[in-house]
N, C-alpha and C positions, 0 to 999 in steps of 0.2 A: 438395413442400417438406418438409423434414427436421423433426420438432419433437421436442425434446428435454425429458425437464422436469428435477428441478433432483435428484433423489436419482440418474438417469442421469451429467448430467451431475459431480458429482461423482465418481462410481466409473473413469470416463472418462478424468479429468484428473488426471496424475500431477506430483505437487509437482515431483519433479527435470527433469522433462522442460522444465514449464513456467518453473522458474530459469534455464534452460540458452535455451531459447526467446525470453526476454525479453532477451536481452544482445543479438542481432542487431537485435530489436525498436527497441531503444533506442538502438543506434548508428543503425539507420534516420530515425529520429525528429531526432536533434542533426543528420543530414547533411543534412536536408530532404529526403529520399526518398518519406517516409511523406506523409500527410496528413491533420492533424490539427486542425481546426477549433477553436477559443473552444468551451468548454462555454457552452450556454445554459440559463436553468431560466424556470422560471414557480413564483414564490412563494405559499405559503399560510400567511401569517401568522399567523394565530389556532391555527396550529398547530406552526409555527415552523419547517415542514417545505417541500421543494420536490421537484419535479419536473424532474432533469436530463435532455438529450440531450445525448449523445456519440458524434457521428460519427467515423468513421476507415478508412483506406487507406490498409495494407500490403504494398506489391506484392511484396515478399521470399515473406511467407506467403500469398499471393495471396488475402487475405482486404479485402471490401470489408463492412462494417457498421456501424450504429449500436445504442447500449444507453442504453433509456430506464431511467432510475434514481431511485424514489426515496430522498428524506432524511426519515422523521422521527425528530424524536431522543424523542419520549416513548412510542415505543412498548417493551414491557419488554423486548426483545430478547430474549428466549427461545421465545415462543407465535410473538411478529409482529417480526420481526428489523426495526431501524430502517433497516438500507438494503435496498430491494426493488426487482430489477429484471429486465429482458427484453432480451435480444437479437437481433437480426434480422441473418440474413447475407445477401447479396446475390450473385450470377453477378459477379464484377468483370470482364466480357468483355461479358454481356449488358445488365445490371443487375435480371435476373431473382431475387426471393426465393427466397433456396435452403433457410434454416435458418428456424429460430426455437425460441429455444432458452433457460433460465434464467440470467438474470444475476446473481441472489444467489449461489450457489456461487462465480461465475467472480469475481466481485468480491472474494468475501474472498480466495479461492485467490489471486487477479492481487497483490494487495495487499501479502499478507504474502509471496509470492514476490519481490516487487523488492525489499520493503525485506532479503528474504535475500539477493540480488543483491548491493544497497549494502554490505554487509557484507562480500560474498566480497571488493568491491573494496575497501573501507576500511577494516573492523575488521584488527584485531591478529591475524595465528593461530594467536597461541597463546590468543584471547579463551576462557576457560573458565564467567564467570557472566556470566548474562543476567538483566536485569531487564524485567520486563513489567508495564505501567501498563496497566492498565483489565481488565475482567473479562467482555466481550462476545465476538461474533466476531470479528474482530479480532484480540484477542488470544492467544486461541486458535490463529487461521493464523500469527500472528508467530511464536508458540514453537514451531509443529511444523517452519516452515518455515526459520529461523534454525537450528536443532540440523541441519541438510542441512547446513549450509554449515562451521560452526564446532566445534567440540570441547567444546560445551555439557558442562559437568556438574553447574550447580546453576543452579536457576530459582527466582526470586522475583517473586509475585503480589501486586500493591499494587491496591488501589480505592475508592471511596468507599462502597460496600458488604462488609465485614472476610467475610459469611456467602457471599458469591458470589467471591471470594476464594480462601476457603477449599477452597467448588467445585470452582471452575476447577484449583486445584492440584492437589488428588486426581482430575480427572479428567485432569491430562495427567503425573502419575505411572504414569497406568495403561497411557499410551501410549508416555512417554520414557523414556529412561536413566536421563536426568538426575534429582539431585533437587531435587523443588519443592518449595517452601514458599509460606505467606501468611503475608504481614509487615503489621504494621499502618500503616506507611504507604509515602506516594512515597519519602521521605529516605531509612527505613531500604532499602528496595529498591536504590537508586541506589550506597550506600555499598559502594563496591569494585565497582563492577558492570564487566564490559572490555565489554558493549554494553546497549542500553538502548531497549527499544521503548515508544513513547508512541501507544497507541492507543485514546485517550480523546474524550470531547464537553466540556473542560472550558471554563469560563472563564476561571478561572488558571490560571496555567501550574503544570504537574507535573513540570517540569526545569526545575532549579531551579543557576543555576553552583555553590553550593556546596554543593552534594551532589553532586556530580561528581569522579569520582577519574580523576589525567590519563590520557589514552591513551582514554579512552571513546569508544564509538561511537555515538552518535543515531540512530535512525531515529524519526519522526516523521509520523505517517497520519492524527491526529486532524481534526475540523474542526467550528469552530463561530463563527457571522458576529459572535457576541457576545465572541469571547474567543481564546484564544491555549494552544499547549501549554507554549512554550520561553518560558525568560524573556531578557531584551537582553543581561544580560550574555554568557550561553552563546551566542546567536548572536552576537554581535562574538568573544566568543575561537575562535571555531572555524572549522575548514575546509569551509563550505556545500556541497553538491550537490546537485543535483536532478534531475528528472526531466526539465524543459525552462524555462528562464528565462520565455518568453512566458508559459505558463501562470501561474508560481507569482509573477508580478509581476503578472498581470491581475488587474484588478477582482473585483471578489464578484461571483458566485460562483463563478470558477475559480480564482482566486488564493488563496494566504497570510496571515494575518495575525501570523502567525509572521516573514515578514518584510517586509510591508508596513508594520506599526506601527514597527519601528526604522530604516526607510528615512523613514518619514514624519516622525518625532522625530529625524532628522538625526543620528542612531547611526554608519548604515553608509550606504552608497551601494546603487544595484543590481547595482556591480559586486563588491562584498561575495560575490556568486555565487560560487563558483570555478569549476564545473564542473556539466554535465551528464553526468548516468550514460556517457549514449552516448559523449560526448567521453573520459572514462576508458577505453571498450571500445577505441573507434579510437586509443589511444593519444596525444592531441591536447592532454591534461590529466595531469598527474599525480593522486596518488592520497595516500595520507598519507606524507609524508615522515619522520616523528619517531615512537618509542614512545611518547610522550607527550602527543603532539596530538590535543584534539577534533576528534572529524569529527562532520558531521551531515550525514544526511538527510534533507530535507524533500522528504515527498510529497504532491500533493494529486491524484494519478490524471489519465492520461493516455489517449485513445483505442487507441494501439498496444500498450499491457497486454491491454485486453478483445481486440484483434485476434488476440493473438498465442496467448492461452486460446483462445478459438473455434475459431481453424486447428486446433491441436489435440484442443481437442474433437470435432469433424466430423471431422477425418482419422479417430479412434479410434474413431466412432460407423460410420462406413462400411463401417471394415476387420472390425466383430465386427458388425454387420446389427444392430445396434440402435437405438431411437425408431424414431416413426409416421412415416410417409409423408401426406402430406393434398393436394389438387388445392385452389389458392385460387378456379380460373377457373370 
């Protein structure tokens, strides 16, 4: 068995490959090809934190696995990163463990890749400012992975900490074109922005409809069982898409409350959806029709993301003879 640990697989995993990767992915997924299971968790309340598994089978990428994943949100994200997790591939012929391999890389990687996906398919292109909400991992994969796709030339960093912020900006000036700044807040970030990443733990919302200027693009990753990123009115004006309707309508913890809450208050309907990613790829949905129209992204991670990082990881692990080899029997 293959075992991979997590500064491997990061060097392994190339951002463009893996945007490029996840569009078949996601078509697999809306056509029912894939296989993709209800996330289940087991809760630790006193911590506020949980324990997900996420199974899935990609027969495209011929990857069979599951990734246990945790959530805590109070650890400070820098020493002990709040989402931590582990990946197991499987033989999908035998059902023999092939891999096992780190799932914190492939998470933030997976993450911030679709939501630059949703973007190649929705944003504007001529979108030139990006605003980025929260100051974690996260958001760091949103803006490297976003400037792949669009014509980034100014990035703005909003959070609830002005000092980490700050950070975050000079450390991805050092890596992007574009230029960053830290603003002191959501508002000022959002004002003029042509897309807009929300990858925050918040409880209210940090998209806010009026600090939206039209034609903006949403992508939205955050998540927290107390609270919400988007506020109702921006999800009613906008053109919704997702990753896959079953998930992001299911119960806690694999659904939305981004848009469970304005379906429940009789806002929107469930058919308020418009589309799944996949359904844009296969051409079965359109995509934004107007200059001017919100689109939004809502994600809340999907099995055939981690699959479709995997394949790729393992492919690229095999062909340069790197991670250990280990006998479980």
């Amino acid at each position: 068995m293959l075992v991979l640990g997590r500064s491997q697989v990061e060097a392994l995993l190339d951002v463009d490959s893996l945007i490029d990767a996840l569009a078949p992915a996601m078509a697999d997924l809306s056509a029912g090809r894939a296989s993709v299971p209800h996330r289940v968790a087991a809760l630790v309340p006193e911590r506020e934190g949980f324990l997900a598994a996420m199974p899935g089978f990609l027969p495209s990428a011929g990857v069979l696995m599951t990734k246990l994943v945790s959530l805590f949100p109070h650890n400070d994200g820098a020493r002990l990163p709040t989402h931590q997790a582990l990946i197991v591939a499987f033989d999908p012929d035998t059902g023999e463990p092939a891999a096992l391999l780190d799932g914190t890389a492939i998470t933030a990687a997976r993450t911030g890749a679709c939501s630059a996906l949703s973007a190649r398919l929705l944003a504007r292109e001529d979108a030139t400012v990006l605003a980025v909400l929260g100051t974690g991992v996260q958001a760091r994969s949103h803006a490297r992975a976003i400037c792949r796709v669009r014509p980034i030339r100014q990035i703005r960093v909003a959070g609830r900490d002005p000092v980490k912020a700050a950070a975050l900006a000079e450390e991805l000036s050092s890596v992007l074109e574009a230029d960053v700044q830290a603003v002191s807040s959501y508002a000022e970030a959002l004002h003029g922005a042509d897309i807009a990443a929300a990858t925050t733990h918040a409880v209210e919302p940090v998209i806010r409809r009026s600090w939206l200027t039209p034609g903006v693009h949403i992508t939205s990753v955050g998540y927290n069982p107390a609270g919400r990123e988007i506020d109702d009115a921006t999800v009613v004006d906008a053109l919704v898409c997702v990753e896959s309707r079953q998930a992001v309508l299911a119960p806690l913890p694999a659904g939305s409350n981004d848009l469970l809450m304005p379906i429940r208050d009789g806002l929107i309907t469930a058919d308020h959806v418009h589309a799944e990613l996949g359904e844009l790829i296969a051409g079965g949905k359109s995509g934004r029709t107007a200059p001017d129209q919100i689109t939004l992204y809502k994600s809340v991670g999907v099995a055939v993301q981690d699959a479709a990082a995997t394949a790729l990881v393992i492919a690229s692990a095999r062909e340069q003879s790197i991670g250990e080899e280990i006998t479980l029997r």
